[in-house]
C-alpha positions in Angstrom: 0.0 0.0 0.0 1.6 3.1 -1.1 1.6 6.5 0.6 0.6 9.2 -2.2 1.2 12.9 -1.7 -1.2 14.6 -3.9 -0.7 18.7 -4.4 -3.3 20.9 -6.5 -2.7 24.3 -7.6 -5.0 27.0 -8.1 -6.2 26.3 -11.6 -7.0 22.6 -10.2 -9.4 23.7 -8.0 -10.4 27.2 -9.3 -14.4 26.3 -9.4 -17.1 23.9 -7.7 -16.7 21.8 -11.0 -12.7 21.4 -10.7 -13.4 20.6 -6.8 -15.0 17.4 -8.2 -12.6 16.2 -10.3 -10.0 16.4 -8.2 -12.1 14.8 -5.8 -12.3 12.0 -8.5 -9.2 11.4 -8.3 -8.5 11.0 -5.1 -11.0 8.6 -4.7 -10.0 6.7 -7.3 -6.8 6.6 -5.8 -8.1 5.3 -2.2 -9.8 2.7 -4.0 -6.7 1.4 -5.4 -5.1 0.8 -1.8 -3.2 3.6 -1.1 -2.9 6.1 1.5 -3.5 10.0 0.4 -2.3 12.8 1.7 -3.8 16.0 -0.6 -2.3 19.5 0.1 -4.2 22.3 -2.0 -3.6 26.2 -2.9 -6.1 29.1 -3.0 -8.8 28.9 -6.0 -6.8 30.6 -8.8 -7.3 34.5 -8.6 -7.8 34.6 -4.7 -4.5 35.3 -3.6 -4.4 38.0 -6.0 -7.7 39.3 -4.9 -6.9 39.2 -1.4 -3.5 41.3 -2.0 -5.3 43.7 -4.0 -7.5 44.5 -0.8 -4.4 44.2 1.5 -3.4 47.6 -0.8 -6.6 49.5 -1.0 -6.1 49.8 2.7 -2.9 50.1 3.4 0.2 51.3 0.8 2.9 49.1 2.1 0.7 46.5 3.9 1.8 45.2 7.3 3.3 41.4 6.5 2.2 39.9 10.1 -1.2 40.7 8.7 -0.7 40.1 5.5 0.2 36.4 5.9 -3.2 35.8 8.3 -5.1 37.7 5.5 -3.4 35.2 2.6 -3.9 32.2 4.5 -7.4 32.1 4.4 -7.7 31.0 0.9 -6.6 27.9 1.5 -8.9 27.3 3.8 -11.7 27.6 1.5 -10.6 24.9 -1.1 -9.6 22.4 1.6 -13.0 22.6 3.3 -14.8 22.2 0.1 -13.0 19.0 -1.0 -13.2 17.7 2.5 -16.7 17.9 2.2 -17.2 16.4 -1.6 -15.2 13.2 -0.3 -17.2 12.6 2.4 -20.1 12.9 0.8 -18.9 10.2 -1.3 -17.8 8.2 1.8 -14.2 8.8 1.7 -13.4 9.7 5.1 -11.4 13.2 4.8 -10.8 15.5 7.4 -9.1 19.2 6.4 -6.4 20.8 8.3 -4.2 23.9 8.4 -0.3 24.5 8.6 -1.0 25.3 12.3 -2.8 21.8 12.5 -0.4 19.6 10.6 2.7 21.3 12.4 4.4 23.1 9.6 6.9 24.9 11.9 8.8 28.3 10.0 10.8 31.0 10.9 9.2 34.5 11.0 10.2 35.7 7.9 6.6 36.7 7.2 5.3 36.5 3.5 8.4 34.2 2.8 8.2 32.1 5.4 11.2 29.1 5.5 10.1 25.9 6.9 12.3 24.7 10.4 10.3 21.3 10.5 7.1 19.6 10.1 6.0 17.8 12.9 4.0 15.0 11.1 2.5 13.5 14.2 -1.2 14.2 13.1 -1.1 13.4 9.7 0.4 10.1 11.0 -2.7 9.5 13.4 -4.6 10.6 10.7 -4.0 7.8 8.2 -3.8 5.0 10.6 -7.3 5.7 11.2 -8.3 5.4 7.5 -8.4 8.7 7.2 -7.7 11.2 4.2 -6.1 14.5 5.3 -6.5 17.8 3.7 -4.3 19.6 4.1 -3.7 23.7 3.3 -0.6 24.6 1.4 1.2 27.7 1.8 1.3 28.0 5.3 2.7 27.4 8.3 2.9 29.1 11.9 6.5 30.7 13.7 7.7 30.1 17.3 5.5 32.4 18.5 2.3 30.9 16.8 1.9 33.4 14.0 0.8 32.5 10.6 3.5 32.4 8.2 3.6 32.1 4.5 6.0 30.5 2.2 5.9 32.3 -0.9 4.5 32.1 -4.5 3.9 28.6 -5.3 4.4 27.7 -1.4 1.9 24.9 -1.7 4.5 23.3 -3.6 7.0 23.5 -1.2 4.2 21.9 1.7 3.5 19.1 -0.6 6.9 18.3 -0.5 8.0 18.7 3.2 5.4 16.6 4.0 6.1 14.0 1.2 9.9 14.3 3.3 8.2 14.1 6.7 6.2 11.2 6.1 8.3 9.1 3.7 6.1 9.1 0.9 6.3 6.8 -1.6 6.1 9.8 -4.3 4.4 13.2 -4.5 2.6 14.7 -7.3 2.5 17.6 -8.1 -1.1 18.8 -10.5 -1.0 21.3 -12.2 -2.7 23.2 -15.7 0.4 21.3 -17.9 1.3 17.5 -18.2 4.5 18.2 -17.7 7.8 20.3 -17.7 8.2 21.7 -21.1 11.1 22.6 -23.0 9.5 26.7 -22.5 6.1 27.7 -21.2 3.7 26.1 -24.5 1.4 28.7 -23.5 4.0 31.2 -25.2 5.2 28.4 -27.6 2.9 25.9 -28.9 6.1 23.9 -29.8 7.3 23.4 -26.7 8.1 19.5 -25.9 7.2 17.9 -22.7 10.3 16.5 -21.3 9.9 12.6 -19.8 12.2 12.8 -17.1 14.7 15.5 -15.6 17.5 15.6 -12.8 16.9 17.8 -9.5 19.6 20.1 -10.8 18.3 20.5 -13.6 14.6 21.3 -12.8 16.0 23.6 -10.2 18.1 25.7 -12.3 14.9 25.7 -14.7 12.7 27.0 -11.7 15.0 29.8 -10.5 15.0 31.1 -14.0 11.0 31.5 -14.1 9.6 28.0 -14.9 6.2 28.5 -12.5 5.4 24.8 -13.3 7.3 24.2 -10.0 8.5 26.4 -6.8 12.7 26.6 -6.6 12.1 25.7 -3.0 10.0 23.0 -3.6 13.0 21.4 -6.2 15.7 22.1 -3.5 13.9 20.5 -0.7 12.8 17.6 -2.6 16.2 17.1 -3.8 17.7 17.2 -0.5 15.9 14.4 0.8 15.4 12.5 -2.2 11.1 13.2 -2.5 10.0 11.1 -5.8 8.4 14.1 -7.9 6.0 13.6 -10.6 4.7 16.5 -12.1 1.2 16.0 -14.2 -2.0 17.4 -15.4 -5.0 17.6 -13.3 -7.3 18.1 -16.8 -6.2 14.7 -18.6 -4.4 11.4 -17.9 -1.3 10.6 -19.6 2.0 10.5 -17.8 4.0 13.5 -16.8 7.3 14.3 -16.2 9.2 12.5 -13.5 11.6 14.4 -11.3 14.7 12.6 -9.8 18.4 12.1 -9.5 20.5 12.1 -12.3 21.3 8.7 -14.1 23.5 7.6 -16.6 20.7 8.1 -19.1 20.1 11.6 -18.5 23.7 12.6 -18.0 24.9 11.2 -21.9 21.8 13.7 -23.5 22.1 18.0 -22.8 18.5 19.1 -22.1 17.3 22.0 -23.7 14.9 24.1 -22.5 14.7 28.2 -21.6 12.5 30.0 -19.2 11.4 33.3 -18.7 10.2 35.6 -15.7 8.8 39.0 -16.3 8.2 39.5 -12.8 12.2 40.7 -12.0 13.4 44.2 -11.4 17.3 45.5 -12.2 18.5 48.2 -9.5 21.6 49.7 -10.5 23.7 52.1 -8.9 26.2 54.2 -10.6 29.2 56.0 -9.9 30.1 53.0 -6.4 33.7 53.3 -5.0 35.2 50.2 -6.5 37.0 49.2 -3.0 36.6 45.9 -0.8 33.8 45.5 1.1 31.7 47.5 -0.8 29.2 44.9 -1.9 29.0 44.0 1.5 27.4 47.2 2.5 24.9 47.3 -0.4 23.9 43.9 0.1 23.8 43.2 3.7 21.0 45.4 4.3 18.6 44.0 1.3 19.6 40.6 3.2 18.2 41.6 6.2 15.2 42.4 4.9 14.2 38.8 3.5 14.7 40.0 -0.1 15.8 37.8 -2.2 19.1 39.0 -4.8 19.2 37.1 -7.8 22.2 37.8 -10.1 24.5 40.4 -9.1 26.8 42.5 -12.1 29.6 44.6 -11.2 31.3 46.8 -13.8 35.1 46.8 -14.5 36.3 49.9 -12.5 36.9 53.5 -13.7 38.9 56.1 -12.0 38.0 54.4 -8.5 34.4 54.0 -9.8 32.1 51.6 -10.9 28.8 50.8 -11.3 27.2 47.6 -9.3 23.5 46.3 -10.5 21.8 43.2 -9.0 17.7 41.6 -9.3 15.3 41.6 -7.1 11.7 40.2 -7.1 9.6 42.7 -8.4 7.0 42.8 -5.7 9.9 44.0 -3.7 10.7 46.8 -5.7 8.9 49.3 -3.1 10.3 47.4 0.0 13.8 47.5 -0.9 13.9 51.5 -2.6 13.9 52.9 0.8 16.6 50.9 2.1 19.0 50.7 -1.3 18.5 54.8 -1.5 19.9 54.9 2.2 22.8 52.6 1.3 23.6 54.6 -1.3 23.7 57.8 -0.2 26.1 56.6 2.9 28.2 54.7 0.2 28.6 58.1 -1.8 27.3 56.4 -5.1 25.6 59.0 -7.5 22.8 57.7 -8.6 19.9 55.2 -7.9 18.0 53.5 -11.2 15.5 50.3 -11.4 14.8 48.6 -14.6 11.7 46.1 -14.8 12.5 43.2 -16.9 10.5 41.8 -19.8 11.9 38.1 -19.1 15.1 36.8 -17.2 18.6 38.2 -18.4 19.5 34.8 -19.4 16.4 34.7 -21.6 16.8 37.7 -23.0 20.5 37.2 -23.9 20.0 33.9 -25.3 17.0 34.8 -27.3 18.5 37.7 -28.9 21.8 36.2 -29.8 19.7 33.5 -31.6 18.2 36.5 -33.8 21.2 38.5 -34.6 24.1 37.3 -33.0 24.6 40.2 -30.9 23.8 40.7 -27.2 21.6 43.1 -25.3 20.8 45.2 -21.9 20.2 42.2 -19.5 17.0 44.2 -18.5 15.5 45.2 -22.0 14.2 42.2 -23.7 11.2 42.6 -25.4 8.4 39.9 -25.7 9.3 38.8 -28.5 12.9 38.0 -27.5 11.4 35.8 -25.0 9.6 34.1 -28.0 12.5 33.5 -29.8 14.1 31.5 -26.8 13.7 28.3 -27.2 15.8 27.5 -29.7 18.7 27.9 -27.9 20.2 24.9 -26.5 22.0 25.2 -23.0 25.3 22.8 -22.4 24.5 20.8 -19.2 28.1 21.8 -17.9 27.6 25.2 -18.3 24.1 25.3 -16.5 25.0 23.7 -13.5 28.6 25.9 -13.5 26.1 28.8 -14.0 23.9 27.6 -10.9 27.0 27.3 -8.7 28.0 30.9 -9.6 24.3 31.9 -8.6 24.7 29.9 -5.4 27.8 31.6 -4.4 26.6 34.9 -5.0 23.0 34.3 -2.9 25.6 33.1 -0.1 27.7 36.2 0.1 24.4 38.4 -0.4 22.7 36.4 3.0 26.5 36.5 5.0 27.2 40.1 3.8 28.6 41.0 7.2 30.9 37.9 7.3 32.3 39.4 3.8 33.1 42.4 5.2 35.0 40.8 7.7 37.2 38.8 5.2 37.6 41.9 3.9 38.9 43.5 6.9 41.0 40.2 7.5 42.5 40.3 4.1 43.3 44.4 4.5 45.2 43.6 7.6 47.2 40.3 6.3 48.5 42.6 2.9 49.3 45.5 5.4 51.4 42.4 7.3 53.1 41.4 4.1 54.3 45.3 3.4 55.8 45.8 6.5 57.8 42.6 6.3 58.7 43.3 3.0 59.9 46.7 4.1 61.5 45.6 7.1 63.7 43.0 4.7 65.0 45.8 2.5 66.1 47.3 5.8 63.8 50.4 6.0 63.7 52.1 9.8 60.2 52.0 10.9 59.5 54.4 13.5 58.0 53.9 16.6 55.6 56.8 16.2 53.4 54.1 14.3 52.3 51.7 17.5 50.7 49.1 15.0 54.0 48.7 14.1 57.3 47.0 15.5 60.4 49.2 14.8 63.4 47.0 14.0 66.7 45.6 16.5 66.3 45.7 19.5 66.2 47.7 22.8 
């Protein structure tokens, strides 16, 4: 008897008549033996809805508050299926991130999960019985609803799938698959069969919405079996997993897009060390998330230092940037909203003309043009470390400027020996310094 982990998103259970076929299939797959667990989102729209109220009151919206208000659309869905399947006899019973024990820290509105403390869920299916359970949400240490994210359903799906040693989750969804580029865009697209952790992570963090980046990292880390399917038709879907020997001799191709970035770029930044430790460690602080990070080859001391941001942080992170800035002495502040991912946009408009273009001013039809580039596996996963590395120094800013520091003080070390072997007198009017002989 195998232990299912069923996720739908929004478009899954967007109406009464979706509600039902989901409930379909989770009856179906009861009566075939196995044990369901079934996390849902919001119906599509209500998240969006809900935020669009959150601003009508308030301008920058308190994010305590904001999570309780976004939490309640989960609830909705997972009451409503409860009740379909036990109309049909299918024992169900619905809970909440609270109930289930979705433990996060308090980084409200992007929420990271500590641990899940299955314990209920357990109890739940030893009983017979099929838990509902909302996605997205969680509570803190000090019992306050948390959030996880866009696409954080995914992301509960699969920390539970962890917690409770699933057999495999799946994840439905509008598509049957991952696709080589979103097929709504490109009717073209091919549906790949299978794809490696690494892969589909490097895929997600570039813009593919088809999975959560969080979701992929998680799932990878503890080895979670992820299919990925359609909710709308049967067929198979696309089966997420470690790399083989299979997948490793073929280069997948695929590109993704994300208009939902924002460039900031300051101009005219002292080019000296520990500079991108004091434009950085701030945004850090604040729980927003830095993408890629450019820094120009300096100019007369100068140079000009431009990194991504989520664009729904755009008005959270001004504030603090402009502060940084003026401290720093840099001369100017700009922000740029992207029309798809600077990787996208490079790629698709070297395919049309061969030549490059401003990482933040691809057009639409760039994007189009996208997927028929063909990405070396090598080069992707090199590219994904280099994105790694730069997310780590952007979330241990202050530990950077210490190496900084550290590596000031070691070359101001290896001058002074070097003077004091060409014999140089260094006076004792400098008391970080040693003068030479003796007394």
């Amino acid at each position: 008897m195998a232990l299912i982990v069923q996720k739908y998103g929004g478009t899954s259970v967007g109406s009464i008549e979706r509600i039902h076929r989901v409930a379909d299939r989770v009856e179906q797959a009861v009566k075939e033996g196995n044990r369901v667990v079934v996390v849902l989102s919001a119906m599509s729209g209500e998240t969006d809805r809900l935020l669009k109220l959150a601003h009508e009151v308030a301008a920058l919206p308190d994010e305590r508050e904001l999570d309780m208000l976004l939490s309640t659309g989960e609830r909705v869905t997972i009451s409503l299926l409860a009740m379909e399947l036990r109309g049909r006899g299918v024992d169900a019973r619905s809970f909440t991130g609270r109930q289930v024990g979705i433990i996060t820290d308090s980084a409200h509105t992007k929420a990271r999960i500590t641990r899940v403390a299955a314990e209920r869920i357990l109890d739940a299916l030893e009983r017979g019985v099929v838990p509902v359970v909302a996605g997205f949400q969680g509570i803190n240490e000090h019992s306050d609803v948390t959030t996880l994210g866009r696409g954080g359903s995914d992301l509960t799906a699969v920390a539970l799938a962890g917690a409770l040693k699933a057999d495999r989750c799946v994840i439905f969804t509008d598509v049957d698959g991952v696709y080589t580029t979103d097929p709504n865009i490109v009717p073209t697209a091919r549906r790949i069969d299978k794809i490696a952790y690494e892969e589909m992570l490097e895929m997600a963090s570039l813009g593919a919405k088809v999975l959560q980046s969080r979701s992929v990292e998680f799932a990878a880390k503890y080895n979670v079996p992820l299919e990925v399917n359609s909710s709308f038709k049967e067929g198979k879907g696309t089966l997420v997993k470690r790399e083989d020997a299979d997948m490793e001799a073929v280069a997948v191709s695929g590109i993704t897009g994300d208009r939902n970035q924002a460039k900031i770029t300051l101009v005219g930044v002292p080019d000296k060390p520990g500079i991108a430790a004091r434009l950085l460690g701030p945004v850090a602080k604040a729980n927003i998330l830095v993408d890629m990070i450019i820094q120009n080859v300096s100019h007369e001391s100068l140079t000009d230092f431009s990194f991504t941001i989520p664009r729904v942080d755009v008005n959270k992170a001004m504030p603090i940037i402009q502060d940084t800035a003026k401290d720093i002495g840099a001369k100017s502040v700009s922000v740029t909203l992207t029309g798809c991912h600077p990787l996208t946009a490079r790629a698709a408009r070297s395919t049309a003309d061969g030549s490059e273009v401003d990482s933040a001013a691809a057009s639409e039809e760039h994007c189009r043009r996208a997927p028929r580039v063909r990405f070396d596996l090598r080069a992707r996963r090199r590219a994904a470390a280099r994105r790694r590395a730069l997310r780590a120094a952007a979330a241990g800013a202050r530990h950077l400027g210490r190496v900084h520091q550290d590596l000031d003080r070691r070359a101001a070390q290896r001058r002074l020996a070097r003077r004091r072997g060409r014999g140089h007198h260094v006076g004792p009017d400098r008391p970080d310094r040693v003068p030479q002989g003796g007394g």
